[in-house]
C-alpha positions in Angstrom: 90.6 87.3 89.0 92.2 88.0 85.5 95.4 87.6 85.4 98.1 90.7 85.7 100.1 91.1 81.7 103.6 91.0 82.9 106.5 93.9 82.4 108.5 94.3 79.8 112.0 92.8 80.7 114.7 95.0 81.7 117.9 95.7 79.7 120.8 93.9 82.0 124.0 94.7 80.8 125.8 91.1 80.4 122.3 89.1 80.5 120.3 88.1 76.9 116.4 88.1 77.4 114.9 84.3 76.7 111.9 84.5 78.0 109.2 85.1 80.5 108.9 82.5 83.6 106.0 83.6 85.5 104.4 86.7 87.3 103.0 87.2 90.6 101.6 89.9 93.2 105.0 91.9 93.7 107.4 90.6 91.0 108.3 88.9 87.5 110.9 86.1 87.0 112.4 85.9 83.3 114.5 83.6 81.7 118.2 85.4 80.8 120.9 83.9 79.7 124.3 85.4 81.4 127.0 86.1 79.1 129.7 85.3 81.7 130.2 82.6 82.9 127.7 81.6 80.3 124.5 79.9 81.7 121.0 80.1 82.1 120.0 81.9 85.4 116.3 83.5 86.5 116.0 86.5 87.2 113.3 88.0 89.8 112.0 91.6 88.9 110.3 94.0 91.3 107.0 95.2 89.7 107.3 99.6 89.5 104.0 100.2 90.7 105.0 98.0 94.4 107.8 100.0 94.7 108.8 102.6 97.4 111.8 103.2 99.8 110.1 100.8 101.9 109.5 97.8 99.7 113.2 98.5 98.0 114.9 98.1 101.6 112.7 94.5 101.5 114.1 93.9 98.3 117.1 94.2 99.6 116.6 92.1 102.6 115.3 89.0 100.5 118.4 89.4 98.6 120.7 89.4 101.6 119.0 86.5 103.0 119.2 84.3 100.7 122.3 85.0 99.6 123.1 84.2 103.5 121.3 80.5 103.1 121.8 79.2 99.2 125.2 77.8 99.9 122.8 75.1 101.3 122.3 72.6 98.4 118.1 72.9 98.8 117.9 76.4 98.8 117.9 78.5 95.7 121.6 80.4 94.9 121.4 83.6 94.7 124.2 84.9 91.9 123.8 88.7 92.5 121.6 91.5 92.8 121.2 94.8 91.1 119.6 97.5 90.4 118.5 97.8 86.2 118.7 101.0 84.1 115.4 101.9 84.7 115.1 101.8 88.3 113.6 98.3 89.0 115.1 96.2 91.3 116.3 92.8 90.5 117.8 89.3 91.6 119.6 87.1 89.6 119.1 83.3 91.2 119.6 79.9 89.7 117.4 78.3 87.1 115.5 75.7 88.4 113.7 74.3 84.8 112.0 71.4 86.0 108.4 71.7 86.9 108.2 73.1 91.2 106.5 70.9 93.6 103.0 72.5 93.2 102.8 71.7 89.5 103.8 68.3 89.6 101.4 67.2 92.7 98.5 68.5 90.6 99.3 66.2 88.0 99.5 63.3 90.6 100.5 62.6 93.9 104.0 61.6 95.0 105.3 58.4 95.8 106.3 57.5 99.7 109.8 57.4 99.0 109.9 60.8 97.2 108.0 62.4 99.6 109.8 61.7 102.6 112.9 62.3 100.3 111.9 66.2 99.5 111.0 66.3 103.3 114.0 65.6 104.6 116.2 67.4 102.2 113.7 70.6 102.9 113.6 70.6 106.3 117.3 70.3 106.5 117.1 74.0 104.8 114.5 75.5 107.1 116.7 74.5 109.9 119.8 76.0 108.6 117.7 79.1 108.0 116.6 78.7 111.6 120.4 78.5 112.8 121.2 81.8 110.8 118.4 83.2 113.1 116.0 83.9 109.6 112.1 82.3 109.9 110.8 81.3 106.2 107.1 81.7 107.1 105.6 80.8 103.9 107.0 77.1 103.0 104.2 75.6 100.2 104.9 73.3 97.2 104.9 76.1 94.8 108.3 78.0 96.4 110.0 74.5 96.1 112.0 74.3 93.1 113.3 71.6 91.2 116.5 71.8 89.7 118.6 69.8 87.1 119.7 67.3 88.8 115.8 66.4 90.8 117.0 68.4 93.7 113.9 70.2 96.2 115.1 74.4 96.5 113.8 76.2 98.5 113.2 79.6 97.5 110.7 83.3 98.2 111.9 84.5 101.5 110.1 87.1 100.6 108.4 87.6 104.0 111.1 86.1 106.0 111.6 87.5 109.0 114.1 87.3 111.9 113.8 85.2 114.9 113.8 88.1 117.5 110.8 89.4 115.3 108.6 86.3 115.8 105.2 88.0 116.8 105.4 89.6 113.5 103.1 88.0 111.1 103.1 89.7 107.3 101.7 86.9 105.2 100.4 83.5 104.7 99.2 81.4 102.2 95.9 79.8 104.1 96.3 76.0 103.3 99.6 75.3 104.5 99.4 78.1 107.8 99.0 77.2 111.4 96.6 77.8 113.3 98.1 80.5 115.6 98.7 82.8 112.0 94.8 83.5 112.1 94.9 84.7 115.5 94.3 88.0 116.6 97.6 89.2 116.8 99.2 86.6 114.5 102.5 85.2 115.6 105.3 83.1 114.2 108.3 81.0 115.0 110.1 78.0 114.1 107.7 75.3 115.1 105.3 77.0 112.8 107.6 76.5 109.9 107.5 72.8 111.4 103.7 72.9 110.8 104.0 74.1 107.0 106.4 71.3 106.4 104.3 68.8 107.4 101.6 70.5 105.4 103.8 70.3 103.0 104.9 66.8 102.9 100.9 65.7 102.9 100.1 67.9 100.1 102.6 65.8 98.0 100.9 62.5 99.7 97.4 63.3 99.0 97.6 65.3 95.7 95.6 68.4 97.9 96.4 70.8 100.7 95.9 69.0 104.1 92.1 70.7 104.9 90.9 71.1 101.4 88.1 68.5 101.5 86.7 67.0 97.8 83.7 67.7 96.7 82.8 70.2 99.6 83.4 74.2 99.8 87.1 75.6 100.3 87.0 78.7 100.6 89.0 81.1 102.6 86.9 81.3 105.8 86.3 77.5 105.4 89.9 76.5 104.8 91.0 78.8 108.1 87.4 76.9 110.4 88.9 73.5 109.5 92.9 74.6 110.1 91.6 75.6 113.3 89.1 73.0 114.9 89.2 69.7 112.9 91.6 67.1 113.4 93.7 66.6 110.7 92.5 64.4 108.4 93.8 60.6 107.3 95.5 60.7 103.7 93.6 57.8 103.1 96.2 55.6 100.8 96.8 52.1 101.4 100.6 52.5 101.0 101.0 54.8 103.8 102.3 53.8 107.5 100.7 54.5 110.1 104.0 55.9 111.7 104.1 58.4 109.1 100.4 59.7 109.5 101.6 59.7 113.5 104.1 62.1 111.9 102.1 64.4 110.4 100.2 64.5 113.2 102.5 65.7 115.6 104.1 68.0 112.9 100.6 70.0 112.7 99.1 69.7 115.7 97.2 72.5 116.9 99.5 73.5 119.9 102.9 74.9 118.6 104.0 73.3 122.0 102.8 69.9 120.7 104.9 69.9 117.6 108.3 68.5 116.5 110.8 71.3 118.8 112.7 71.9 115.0 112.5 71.3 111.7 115.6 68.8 112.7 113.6 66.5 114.8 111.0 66.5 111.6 113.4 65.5 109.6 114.9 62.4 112.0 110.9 61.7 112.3 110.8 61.4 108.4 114.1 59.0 108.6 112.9 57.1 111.1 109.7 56.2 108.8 112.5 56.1 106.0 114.2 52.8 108.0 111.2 51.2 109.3 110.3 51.1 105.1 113.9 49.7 104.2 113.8 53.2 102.2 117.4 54.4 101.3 117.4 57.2 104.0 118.2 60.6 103.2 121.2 62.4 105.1 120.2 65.8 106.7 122.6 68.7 105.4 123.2 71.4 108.0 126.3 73.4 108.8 128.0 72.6 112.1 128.1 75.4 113.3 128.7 74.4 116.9 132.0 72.7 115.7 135.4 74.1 116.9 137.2 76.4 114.3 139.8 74.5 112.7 142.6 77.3 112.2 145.3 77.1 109.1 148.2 80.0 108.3 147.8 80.6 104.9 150.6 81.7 102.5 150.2 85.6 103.6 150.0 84.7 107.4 146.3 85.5 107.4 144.2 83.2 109.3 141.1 80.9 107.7 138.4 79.7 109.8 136.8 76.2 108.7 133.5 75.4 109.5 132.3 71.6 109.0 129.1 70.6 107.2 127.7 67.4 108.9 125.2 65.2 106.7 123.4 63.5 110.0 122.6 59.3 109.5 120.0 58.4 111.9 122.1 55.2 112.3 124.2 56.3 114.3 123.9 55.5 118.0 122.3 57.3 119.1 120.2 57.2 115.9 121.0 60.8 114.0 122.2 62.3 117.3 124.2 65.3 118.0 126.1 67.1 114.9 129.4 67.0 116.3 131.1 64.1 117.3 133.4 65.3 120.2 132.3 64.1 123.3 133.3 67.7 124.9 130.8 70.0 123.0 129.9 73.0 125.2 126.1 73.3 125.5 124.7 76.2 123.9 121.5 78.0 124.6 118.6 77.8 122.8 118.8 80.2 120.0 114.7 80.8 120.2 113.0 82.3 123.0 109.6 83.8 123.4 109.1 86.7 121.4 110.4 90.3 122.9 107.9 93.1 124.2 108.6 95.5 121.0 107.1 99.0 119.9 104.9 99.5 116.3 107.0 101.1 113.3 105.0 102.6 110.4 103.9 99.6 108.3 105.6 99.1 104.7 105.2 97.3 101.4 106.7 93.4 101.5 107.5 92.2 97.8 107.2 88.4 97.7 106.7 86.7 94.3 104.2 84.4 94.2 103.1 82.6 90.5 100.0 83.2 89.2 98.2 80.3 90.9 99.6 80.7 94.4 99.2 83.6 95.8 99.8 84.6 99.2 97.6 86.7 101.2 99.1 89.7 103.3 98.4 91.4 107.0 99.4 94.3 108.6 102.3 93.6 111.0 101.3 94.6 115.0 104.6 94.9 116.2 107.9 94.6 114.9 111.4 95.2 116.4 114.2 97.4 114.8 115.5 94.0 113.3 111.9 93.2 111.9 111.2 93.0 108.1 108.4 96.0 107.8 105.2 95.4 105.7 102.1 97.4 105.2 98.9 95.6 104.4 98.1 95.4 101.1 94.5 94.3 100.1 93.9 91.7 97.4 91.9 89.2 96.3 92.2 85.8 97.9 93.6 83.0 96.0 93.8 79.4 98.4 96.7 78.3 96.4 98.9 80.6 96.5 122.7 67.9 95.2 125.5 67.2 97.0 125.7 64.5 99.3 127.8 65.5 102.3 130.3 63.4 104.3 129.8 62.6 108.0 132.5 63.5 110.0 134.5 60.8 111.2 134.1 59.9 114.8 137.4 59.6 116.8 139.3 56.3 117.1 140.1 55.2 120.8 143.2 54.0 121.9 144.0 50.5 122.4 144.1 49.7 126.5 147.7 49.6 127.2 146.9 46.5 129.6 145.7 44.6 126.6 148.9 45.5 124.5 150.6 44.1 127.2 149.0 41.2 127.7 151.1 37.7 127.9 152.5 35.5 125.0 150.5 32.5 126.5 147.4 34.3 125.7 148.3 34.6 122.4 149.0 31.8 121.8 145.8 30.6 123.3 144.5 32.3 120.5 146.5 31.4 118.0 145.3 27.4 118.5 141.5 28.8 118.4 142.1 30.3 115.4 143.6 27.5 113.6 141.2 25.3 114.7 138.3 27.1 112.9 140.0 27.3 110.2 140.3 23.5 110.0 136.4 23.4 110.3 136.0 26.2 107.3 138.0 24.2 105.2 136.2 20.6 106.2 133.1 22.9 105.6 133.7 23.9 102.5 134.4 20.3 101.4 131.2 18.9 102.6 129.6 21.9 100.9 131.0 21.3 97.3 130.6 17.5 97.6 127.1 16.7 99.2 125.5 18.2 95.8 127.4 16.0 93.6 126.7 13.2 95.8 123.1 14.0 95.9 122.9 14.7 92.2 122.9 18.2 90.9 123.2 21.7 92.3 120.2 23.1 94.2 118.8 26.7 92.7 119.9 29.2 94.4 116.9 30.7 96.5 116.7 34.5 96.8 117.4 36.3 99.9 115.4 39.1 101.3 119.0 40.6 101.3 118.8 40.3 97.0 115.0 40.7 96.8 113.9 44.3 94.6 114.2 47.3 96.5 111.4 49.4 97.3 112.6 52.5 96.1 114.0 51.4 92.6 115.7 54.8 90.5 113.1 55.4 87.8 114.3 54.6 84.3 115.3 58.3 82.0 112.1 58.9 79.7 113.1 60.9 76.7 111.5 63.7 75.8 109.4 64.5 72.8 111.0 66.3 69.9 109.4 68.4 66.9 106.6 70.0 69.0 105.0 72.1 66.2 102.3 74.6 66.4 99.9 75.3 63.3 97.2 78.4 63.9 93.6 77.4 62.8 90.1 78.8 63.6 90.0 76.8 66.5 93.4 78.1 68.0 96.6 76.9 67.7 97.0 72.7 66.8 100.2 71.3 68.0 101.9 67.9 66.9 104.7 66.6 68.4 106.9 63.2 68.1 107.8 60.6 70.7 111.0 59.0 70.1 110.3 55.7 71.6 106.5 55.2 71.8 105.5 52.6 74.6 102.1 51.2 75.7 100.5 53.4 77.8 102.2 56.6 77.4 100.3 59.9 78.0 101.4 63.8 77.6 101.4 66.4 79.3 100.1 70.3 77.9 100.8 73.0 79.8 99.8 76.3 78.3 102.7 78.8 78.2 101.8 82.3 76.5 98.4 82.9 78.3 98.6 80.3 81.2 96.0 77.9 82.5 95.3 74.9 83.4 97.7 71.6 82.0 95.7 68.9 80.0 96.8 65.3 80.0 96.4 63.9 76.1 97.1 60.3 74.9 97.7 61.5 70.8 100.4 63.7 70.2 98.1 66.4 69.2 96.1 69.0 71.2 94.8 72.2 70.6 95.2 75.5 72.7 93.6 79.0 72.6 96.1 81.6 70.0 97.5 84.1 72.4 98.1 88.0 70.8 101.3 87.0 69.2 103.2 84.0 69.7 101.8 80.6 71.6 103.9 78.8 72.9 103.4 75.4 75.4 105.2 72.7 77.4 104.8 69.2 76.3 105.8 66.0 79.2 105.8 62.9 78.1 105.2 60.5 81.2 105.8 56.3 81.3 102.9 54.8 82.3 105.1 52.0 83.0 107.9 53.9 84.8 107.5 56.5 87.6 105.0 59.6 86.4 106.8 61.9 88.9 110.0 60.8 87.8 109.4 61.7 84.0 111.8 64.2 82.0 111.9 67.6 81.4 108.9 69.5 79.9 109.9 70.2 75.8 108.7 73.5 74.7 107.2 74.6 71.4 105.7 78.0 69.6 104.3 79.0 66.8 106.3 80.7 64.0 
């Protein structure tokens, strides 16, 4: 299917065009660059001809949404929302410029530490969404961002929907969907977010979608047979624990009922694995919103209600237990029942942006409540793809037993004599220490401990980018050359087409050639370290032609 040519960019008051940052089924997202405060921010356009009263309310409902969520540091911020002077509807959300998931596990897979990394930091945004009452439904690599600082965000909630509206199912994007979405009457809730995450996390394991088998036919109805009936299958890397294929397993099993209860208890799963690798383990941000208000008389004798934010270590005992750390916490009920018996409301239009190679595929909603996000069906072609660290909350400090305070001078003393007494024997210790190698003649070499040994998750080493990418037009197309400041063995680029798209090409010369698109061409050059981490590397550099 030929790609759709994107809009023309609306005139925002206060915002400078920049350029175009992809299109997709129901939107564009352009590159502006805000006046003030001055920075780079995207901004997501609804396309004219998906428009209606309908699809404008959903607009407005993604908007509110995430606007709800992106105080969480993995989901996407939403700035503010508008509508521009000639009647499209837009949102203007933070810039994520590094390369999204989906793009960069198509180069190559992830490493084990960065994939249970982005898991956990993920799934600790689906389960704040889930404690707001809002279901993602269409979690993938390609709507998680990457943002200046190597931080996963979350983003499209698009076809979101709200908890009580859980037998609603609007959309899907085949590879990384349950099961129970291709039923008759599709149906949704939060483990089947907990399904897509685990999806998820083995996409960026095995550099595929989970049931997308090599050198057989994936189609549609293939991809759905094989979601359905086949077990899911090994990621087949040597590096891999078995404890984490266990959880992956469990994650997307085939019965909701079998799955992780939340996307919380995926992420402790993913910690656990974390541990057992001597991985630096990745705190889960969620808001504790079961902790009692704290209540402070500000200077006009109004009164401010502070909620905690709890960043959960599984070491903890018990390991990454309860989010508050009063022993008096009131249980709450579950916030997610079975879904209510509701009545059908005249379908409507759902705008979800979706880039070019990940579309997602939409179906008409059998039931929705009044609360339910309202889509009609919409038929197109089927596409199969489609940083703030928190701190805990200190537990309380028990009182010393007043018996022990009390206790009697002859006990100290007791004590006191003990403790003397060792350290007499440190002291003799450290005397026989420093003398037997003299005696002995020389000082040993110090042997390494397991303690000092390398870690397994060493911080990849800043690859600068290439500079001077210059296009030259030719009969052949455009010929780039670019320069690499510090040229080491091995090094490899990157070309990612920017004006007409396609596919990226990996180069080992600092040239390549690209088709001339009408106008200018422009592409994305990545150097990447052979010798260093590939997934790790820097920022794409971008050059056009004159």
């Amino acid at each position: 299917m030929a790609k759709r040519a994107p809009m023309a960019p609306p005139d925002l008051p206060g915002f400078t065009y920049v350029d175009l940052l992809g299109s997709g089924g129901f939107a564009d997202v352009y590159l502006y660059e805000q006046a003030l405060p001055k920075r780079r921010v995207a901004v997501k356009v609804l396309l004219t001809d998906r428009m209606s009263s309908d699809s404008v309310e959903e607009f407005t409902a993604e908007a509110n949404v995430m606007a709800m969520l992106s105080t969480h540091p993995a989901i996407v911020t939403i700035y503010q929302a508008g509508v521009a002077r000639d009647g499209r509807p837009y949102l203007v959300m933070e810039y994520c410029p590094r390369p999204n998931l989906q793009v960069r596990y198509r180069r190559e897979p992830f490493s084990i530490a960065e994939s249970l990394r982005v898991g956990v930091q993920v799934a600790a945004a689906v389960e704040t969404a889930h404690r707001a009452g809002v279901l993602h439904r269409d979690i993938k690599p390609a709507n998680i961002l990457v943002t200046e600082y190597n931080r996963p965000a979350l983003t499209d909630f698009g076809i979101a929907s709200t908890t009580t509206a859980a037998a609603e199912s609007a959309g899907l994007s085949i590879p990384w969907s349950p099961p129970e979405s291709f039923a008759d009457v599709p149906r949704s809730d939060p483990r089947s977010d907990v399904y897509a995450l685990g999806a998820t996390v083995y996409t960026l394991l095995a550099g595929r979608s989970p049931f997308e088998l090599p050198g057989q036919r994936n189609s549609a109805a293939e991809l759905i047979s094989r979601i359905e009936t086949l077990p899911l299958p090994p990621l087949g890397r040597a590096d891999v624990p078995a404890s984490l294929q266990r959880v992956l397993d469990r994650a997307m099993s085939k019965s909701s009922a079998d799955r992780y209860e939340s996307a919380l208890a995926f992420a402790r799963a993913l910690q656990t694995v974390q541990i057992e690798l001597s991985h630096s383990v990745t705190p889960i941000d969620i808001l504790d919103d079961q902790a009692p208000e704290d209540i402070e008389q500000d200077e006009d004798d109004g009164l401010t209600r502070v909620r905690g934010v709890v960043s959960i270590d599984p070491e903890t005992t018990p390991a990454a237990g309860m989010t508050r750390p009063s022993a008096t916490t009131t249980p709450v009920a579950p916030r997610f029942g079975p879904p209510p018996v509701t009545t059908g409301f005249p379908p409507a239009t759902a705008p979800a942006f979706e880039p070019a190679e990940a579309s997602t595929v939409l179906r008409a909603a059998p039931a929705a409540t009044a609360e339910t996000m309202r889509r009609e069906q919409v038929s197109l072609p089927v596409s199969l793809d489609e940083t703030v660290m928190r701190a805990p909350v200190p537990l309380p400090t028990a009182a010393p037993d007043e018996q022990e305070a009390g206790a009697a001078p002859r006990r100290r003393r007791t004590g006191l004599w003990i403790g003397l007494g060792a350290a007499a024997l440190v002291v003799v210790a450290i005397i026989v220490g420093v003398s037997l190698p003299g005696l002995l003649g020389g000082t040993p070499a110090p042997q390494q401990t397991e303690e000092e040994s390398d870690p397994q998750d060493p911080v990849s080493t800043y690859v600068e980018p290439v500079t001077d990418v210059v296009g030259t037009v030719g009969a052949d197309g455009v010929t780039f050359t670019w320069t690499n400041p510090d040229p080491q063995e091995g090094d490899y680029y990157i070309v990612e087409p920017v004006s007409l798209g396609g596919d990226a090409q990996k180069v080992d010369d600092t040239v390549a050639t690209v088709p001339a698109a009408p106008g200018q061409t422009c592409i994305d050059v990545t150097l990447v370290r052979a010798k260093g981490t590939p997934q790790d590397s820097n920022t794409p550099t971008r050059g056009c032609t004159p």
